[in-house]
C-alpha positions in Angstrom: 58.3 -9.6 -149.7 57.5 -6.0 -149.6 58.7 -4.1 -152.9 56.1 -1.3 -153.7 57.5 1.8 -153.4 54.6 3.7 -151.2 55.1 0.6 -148.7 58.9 0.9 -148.1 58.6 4.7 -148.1 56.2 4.2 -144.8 58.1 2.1 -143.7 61.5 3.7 -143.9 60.0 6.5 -142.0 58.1 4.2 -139.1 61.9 3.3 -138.8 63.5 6.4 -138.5 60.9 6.9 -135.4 62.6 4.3 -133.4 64.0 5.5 -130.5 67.0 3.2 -129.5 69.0 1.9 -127.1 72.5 0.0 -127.3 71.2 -2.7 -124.5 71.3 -6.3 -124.6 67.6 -7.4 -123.1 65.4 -10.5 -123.2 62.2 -10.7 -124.2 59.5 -12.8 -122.1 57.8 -14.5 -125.3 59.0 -15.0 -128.8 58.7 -12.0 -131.4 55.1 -11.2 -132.6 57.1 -11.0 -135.8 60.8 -11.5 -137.6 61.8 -8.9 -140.4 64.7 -9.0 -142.4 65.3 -5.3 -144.4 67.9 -4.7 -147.5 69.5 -0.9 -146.6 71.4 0.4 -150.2 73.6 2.9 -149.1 75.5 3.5 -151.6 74.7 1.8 -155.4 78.6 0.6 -155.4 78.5 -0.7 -152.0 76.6 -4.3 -151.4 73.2 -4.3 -149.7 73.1 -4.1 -146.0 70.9 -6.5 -144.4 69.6 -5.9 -140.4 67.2 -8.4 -139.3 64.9 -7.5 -136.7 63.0 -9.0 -134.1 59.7 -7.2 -133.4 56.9 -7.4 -130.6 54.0 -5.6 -130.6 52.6 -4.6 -126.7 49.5 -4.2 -125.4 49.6 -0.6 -125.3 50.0 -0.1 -128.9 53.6 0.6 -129.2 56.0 -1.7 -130.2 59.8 -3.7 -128.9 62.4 -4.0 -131.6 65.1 -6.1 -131.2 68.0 -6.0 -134.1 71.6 -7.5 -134.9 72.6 -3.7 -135.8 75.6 -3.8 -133.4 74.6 0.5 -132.6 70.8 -0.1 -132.7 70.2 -3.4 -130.7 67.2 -2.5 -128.4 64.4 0.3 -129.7 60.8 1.3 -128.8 58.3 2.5 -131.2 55.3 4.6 -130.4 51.6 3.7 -130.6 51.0 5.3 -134.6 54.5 4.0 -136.1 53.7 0.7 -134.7 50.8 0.9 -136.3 52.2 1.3 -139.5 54.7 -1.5 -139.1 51.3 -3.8 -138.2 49.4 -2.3 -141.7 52.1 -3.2 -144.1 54.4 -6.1 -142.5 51.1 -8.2 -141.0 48.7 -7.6 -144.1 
């Protein structure tokens, strides 16, 4: 569980750099990892939760798979991936 505030800010921002695609695909091997995120929109709203499916490629960039019904398929390039692998895989 990641709850520092430095952490999510990096992340949040790794996020926003995914360029998506509303596509149903399937993926040759099981995710490299499995992420589940809390998005607060509003503080008298309930928490939204997205989980995500994420694959990290040879090339450095990374596949992200998610059960956002507008953000199913999305790509990541080589230094926000990098992020994702500092703070969700350390």
């Amino acid at each position: 569980m990641i709850t520092d505030n430095e952490s999510i800010e990096l992340l949040s921002e790794a996020f926003k750099k995914i360029k998506w695609d509303n596509r149903m695909v399937k993926m040759a091997r099981k995710p490299d990892l499995n992420a589940t995120l809390f998005y607060t929109f509003d503080e008298n709203m309930p928490e939204r939760i997205v989980e995500y499916e994420i694959w990290f490629n040879e090339n450095g960039t990374a596949t992200i798979i998610s059960n956002n019904e507008n953000k199913s398929y999305g790509e990541l390039d080589n230094e926000s991936a990098k992020t994702l692998i500092n703070i969700l895989l350390k």
